[in-house]
C-alpha positions in Angstrom: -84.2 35.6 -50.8 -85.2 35.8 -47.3 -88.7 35.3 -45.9 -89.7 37.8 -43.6 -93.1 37.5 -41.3 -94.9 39.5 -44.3 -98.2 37.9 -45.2 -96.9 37.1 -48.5 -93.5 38.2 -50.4 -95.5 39.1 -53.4 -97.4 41.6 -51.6 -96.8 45.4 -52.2 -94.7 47.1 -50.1 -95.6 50.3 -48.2 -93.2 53.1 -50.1 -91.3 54.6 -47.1 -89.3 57.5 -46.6 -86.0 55.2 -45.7 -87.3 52.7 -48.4 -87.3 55.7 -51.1 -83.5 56.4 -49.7 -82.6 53.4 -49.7 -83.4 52.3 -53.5 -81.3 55.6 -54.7 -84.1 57.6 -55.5 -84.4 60.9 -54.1 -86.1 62.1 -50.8 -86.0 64.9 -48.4 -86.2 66.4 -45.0 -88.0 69.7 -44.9 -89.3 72.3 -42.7 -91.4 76.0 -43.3 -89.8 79.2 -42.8 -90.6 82.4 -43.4 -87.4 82.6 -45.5 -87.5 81.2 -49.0 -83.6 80.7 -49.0 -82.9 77.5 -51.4 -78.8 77.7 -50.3 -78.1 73.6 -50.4 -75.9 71.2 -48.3 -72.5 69.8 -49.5 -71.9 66.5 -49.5 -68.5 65.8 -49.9 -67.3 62.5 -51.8 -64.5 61.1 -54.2 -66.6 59.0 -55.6 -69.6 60.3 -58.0 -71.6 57.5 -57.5 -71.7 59.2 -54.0 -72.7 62.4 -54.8 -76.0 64.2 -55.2 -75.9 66.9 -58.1 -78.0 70.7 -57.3 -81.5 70.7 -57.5 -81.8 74.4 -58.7 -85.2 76.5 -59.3 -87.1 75.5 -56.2 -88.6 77.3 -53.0 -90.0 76.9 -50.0 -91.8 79.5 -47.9 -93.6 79.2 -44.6 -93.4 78.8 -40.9 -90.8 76.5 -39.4 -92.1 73.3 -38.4 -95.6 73.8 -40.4 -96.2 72.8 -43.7 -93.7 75.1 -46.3 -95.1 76.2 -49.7 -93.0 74.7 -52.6 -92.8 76.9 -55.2 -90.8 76.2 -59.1 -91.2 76.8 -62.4 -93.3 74.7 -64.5 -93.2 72.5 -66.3 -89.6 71.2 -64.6 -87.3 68.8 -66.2 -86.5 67.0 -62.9 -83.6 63.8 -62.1 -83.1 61.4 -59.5 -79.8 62.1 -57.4 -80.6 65.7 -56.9 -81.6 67.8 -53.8 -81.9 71.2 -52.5 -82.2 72.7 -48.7 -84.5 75.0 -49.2 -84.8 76.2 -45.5 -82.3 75.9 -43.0 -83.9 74.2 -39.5 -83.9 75.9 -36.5 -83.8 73.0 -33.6 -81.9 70.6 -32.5 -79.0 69.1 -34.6 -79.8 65.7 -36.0 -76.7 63.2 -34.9 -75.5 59.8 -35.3 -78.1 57.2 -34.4 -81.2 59.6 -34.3 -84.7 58.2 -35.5 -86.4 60.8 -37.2 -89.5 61.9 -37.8 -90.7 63.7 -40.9 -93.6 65.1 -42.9 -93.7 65.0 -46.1 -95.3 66.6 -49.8 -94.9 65.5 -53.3 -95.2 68.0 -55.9 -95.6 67.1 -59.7 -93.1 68.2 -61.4 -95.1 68.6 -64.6 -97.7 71.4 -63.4 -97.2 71.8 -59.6 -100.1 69.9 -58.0 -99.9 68.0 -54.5 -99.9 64.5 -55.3 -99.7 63.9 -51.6 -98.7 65.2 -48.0 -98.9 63.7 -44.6 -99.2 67.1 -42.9 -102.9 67.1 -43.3 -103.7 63.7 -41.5 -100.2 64.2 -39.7 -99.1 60.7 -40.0 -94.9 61.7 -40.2 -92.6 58.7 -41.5 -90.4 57.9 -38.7 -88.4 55.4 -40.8 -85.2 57.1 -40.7 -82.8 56.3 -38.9 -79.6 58.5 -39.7 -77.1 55.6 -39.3 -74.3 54.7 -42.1 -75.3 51.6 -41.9 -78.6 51.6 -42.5 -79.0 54.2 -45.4 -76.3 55.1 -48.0 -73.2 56.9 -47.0 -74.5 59.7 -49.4 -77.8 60.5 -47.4 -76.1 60.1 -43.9 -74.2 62.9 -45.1 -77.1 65.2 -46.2 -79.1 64.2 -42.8 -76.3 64.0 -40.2 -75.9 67.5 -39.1 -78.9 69.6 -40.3 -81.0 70.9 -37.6 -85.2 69.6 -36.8 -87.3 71.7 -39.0 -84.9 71.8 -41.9 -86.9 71.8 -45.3 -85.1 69.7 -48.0 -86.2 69.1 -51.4 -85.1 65.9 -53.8 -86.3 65.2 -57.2 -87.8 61.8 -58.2 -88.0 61.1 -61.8 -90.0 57.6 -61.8 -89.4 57.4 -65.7 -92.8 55.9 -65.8 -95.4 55.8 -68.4 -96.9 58.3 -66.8 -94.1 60.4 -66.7 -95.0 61.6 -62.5 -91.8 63.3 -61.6 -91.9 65.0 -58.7 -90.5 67.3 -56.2 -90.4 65.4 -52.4 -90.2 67.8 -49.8 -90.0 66.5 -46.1 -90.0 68.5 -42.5 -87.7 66.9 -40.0 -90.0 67.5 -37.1 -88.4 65.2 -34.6 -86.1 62.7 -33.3 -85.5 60.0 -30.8 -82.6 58.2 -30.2 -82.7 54.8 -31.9 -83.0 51.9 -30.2 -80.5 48.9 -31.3 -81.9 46.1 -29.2 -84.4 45.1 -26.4 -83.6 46.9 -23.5 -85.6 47.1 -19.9 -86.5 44.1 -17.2 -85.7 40.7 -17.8 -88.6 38.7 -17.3 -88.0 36.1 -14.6 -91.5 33.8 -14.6 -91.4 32.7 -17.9 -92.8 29.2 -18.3 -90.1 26.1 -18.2 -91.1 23.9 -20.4 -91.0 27.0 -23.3 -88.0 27.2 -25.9 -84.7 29.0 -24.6 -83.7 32.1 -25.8 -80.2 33.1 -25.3 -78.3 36.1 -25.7 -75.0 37.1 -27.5 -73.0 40.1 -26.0 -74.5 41.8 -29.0 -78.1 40.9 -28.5 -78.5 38.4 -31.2 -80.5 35.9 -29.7 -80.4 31.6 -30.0 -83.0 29.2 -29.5 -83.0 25.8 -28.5 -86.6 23.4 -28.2 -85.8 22.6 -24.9 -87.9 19.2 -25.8 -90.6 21.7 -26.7 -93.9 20.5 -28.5 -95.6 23.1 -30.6 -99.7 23.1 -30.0 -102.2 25.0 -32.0 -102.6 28.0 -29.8 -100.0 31.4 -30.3 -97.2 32.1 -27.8 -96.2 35.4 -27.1 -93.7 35.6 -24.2 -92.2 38.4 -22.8 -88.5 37.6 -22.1 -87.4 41.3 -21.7 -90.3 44.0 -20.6 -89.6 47.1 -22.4 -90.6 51.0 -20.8 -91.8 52.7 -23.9 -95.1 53.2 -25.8 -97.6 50.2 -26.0 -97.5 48.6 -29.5 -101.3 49.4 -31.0 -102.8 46.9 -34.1 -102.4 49.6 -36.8 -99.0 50.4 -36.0 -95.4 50.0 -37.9 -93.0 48.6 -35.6 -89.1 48.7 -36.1 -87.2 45.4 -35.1 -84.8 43.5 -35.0 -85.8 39.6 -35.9 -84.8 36.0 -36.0 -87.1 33.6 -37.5 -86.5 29.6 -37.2 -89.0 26.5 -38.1 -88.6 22.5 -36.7 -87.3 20.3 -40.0 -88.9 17.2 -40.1 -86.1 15.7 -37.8 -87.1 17.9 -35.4 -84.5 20.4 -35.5 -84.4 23.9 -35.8 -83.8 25.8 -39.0 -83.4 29.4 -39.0 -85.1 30.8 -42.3 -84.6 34.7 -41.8 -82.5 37.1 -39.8 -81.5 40.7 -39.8 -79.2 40.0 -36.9 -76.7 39.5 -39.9 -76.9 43.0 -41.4 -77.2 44.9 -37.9 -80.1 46.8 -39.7 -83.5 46.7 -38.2 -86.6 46.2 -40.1 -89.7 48.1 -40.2 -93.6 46.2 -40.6 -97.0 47.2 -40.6 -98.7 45.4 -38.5 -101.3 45.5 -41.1 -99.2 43.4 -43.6 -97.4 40.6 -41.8 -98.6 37.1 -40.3 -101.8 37.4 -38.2 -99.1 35.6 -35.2 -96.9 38.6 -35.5 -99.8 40.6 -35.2 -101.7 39.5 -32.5 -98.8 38.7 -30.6 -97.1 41.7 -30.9 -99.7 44.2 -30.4 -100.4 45.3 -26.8 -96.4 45.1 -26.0 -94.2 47.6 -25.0 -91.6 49.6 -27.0 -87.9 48.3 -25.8 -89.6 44.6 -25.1 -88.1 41.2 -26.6 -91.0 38.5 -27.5 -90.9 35.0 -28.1 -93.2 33.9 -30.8 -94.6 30.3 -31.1 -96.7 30.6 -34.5 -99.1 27.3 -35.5 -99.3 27.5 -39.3 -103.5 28.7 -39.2 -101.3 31.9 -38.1 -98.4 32.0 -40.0 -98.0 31.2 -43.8 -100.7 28.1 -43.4 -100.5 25.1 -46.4 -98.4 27.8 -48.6 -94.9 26.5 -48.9 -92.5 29.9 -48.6 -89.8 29.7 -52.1 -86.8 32.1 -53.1 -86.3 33.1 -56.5 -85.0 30.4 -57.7 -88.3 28.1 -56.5 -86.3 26.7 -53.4 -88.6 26.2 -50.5 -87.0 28.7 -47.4 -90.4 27.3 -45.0 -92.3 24.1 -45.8 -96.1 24.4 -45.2 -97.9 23.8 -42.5 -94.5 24.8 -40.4 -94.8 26.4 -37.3 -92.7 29.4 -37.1 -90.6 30.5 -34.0 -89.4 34.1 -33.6 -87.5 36.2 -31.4 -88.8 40.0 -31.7 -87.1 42.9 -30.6 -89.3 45.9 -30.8 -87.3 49.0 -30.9 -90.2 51.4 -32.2 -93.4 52.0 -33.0 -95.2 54.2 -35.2 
């Protein structure tokens, strides 16, 4: 078990759009048209554990890009694995690589009320990234391809005592190319006597001390200035991490990488180590940050265990990290 710059890996996670995909359940890009066509997308596969069976009996009516009206029968019987699109989008085609953005309802499945929407606040998940290798092969399939404003439906059955299965219905309403790395100016002035970051071909970056001595005050060097939007305290960034900490030989120890998997990782500000969050907020979109973390910042006198109760970071450790920050939101 890895330990990420989370505040703590017992704390709650923020359910996601990508997360929701991710874990197999079902989930949905959706749009509002003034047709209430529920005609569904094929996704072709030999194998059936790659397959998503016909959600059948349910509606959506509405403009296109405003938030559709779901409409079904009630009570429904509804099961994970199962989708519908109910309204075919009308702008650009989503492609390999896209982030996307999307709104989002969840209708009980049981009666029909909202149990929740981000259209009214508009606060779209822009977790998605349509890329094989960061969601299944089976929802690449249904996302590749469709058009922005597409309204798709998936069924959720939590199977929980409360028995809340639902309908979630999402409106791709945009999309961004996906950053993969930190890309824009190499910062030249960077102090000497800091660690050394250096790059593979691929981006995956190395450290060395360089006869480094830690203090008790937060580093947060620029090594590449990135040109997009400035990182804000409240936000969710999307990166691309490696985290190390000095063993009590004094050598580095990487603890946690995603390097490994190629898949970035998205954090709320709001829920990792105050180091990552005050040293990360203010910079740019496309930047790559080195992050010297005294322990008051990071996970403090709290040693950092696995599963099996192996310690992954001792306490009081300062952490080092190398950030890239490929999106905010």
């Amino acid at each position: 078990m890895h330990s990420t710059p989370r505040r703590s890996r017992r704390l709650s996670t923020l359910v996601s759009l990508v997360g929701v995909i991710a874990l197999g359940l079902s989930l949905a890009s959706c749009g509002g048209s003034s047709s209430s066509s529920s005609s569904s997308a094929t996704v072709s596969s030999s194998s059936s554990s790659s397959t998503l069976d016909q959600l059948a009996g349910v509606t959506a009516t509405g403009t296109l890009g405003k938030k559709p009206t779901i409409a079904f029968r009630t009570p429904m019987t509804v099961e994970n694995n199962t989708y519908a699109v109910l309204q075919k989008g009308n702008g650009d085609v989503i492609s390999d690589g896209d982030r996307v953005c999307a709104q989002a309802i969840a209708v009980n499945a049981k009666d029909g009320s909202e149990l929740m929407d981000t259209w009214t606040k508009n606060t779209p998940d822009c977790s998605l990234v349509v890329d094989s290798g960061s969601i299944s092969s089976t929802y690449y399939k249904v996302f590749k391809g469709q058009r922005l404003n597409a309204t798709i439906a998936f069924g959720v059955n939590d199977e929980n005592s409360e028995g809340t299965s639902y309908i979630m219905a999402m409106t791709l309403v945009s999309k961004s190319r996906a950053l993969t790395r930190a890309t824009g100016t190499t910062v030249t002035d960077i102090p000497s006597n800091l660690p050394k970051v250096t790059r593979a071909s691929s981006g995956k970056p190395s450290l060395s001390l360089n006869d480094y001595t830690a203090g008790s005050s937060l580093v947060a060097q620029t090594l590449i200035k990135g040109t997009g939007d400035k990182v804000e305290s409240s936000d969710t960034i999307s990166a691309m991490y490696t985290g190390w900490y000095v063993t009590k030989k004094g050598k580095l120890k990487q603890f946690d990488s995603n390097w490994s998997s190629g898949s970035a990782s998205d954090f709320s500000l709001s829920s990792v180590v105050t180091g990552w969050k005050k040293g990360l907020t203010g910079q740019t979109v496309g930047s790559q940050v080195l992050l010297v973390i005294p322990p008051d910042m990071g996970y403090g006198s709290d040693a950092q265990t696995d599963s099996n109760g192996n310690v992954t970071i001792p306490a009081n450790s300062t952490l080092y990290f190398v950030v890239d920050i490929l999106y905010a939101y």
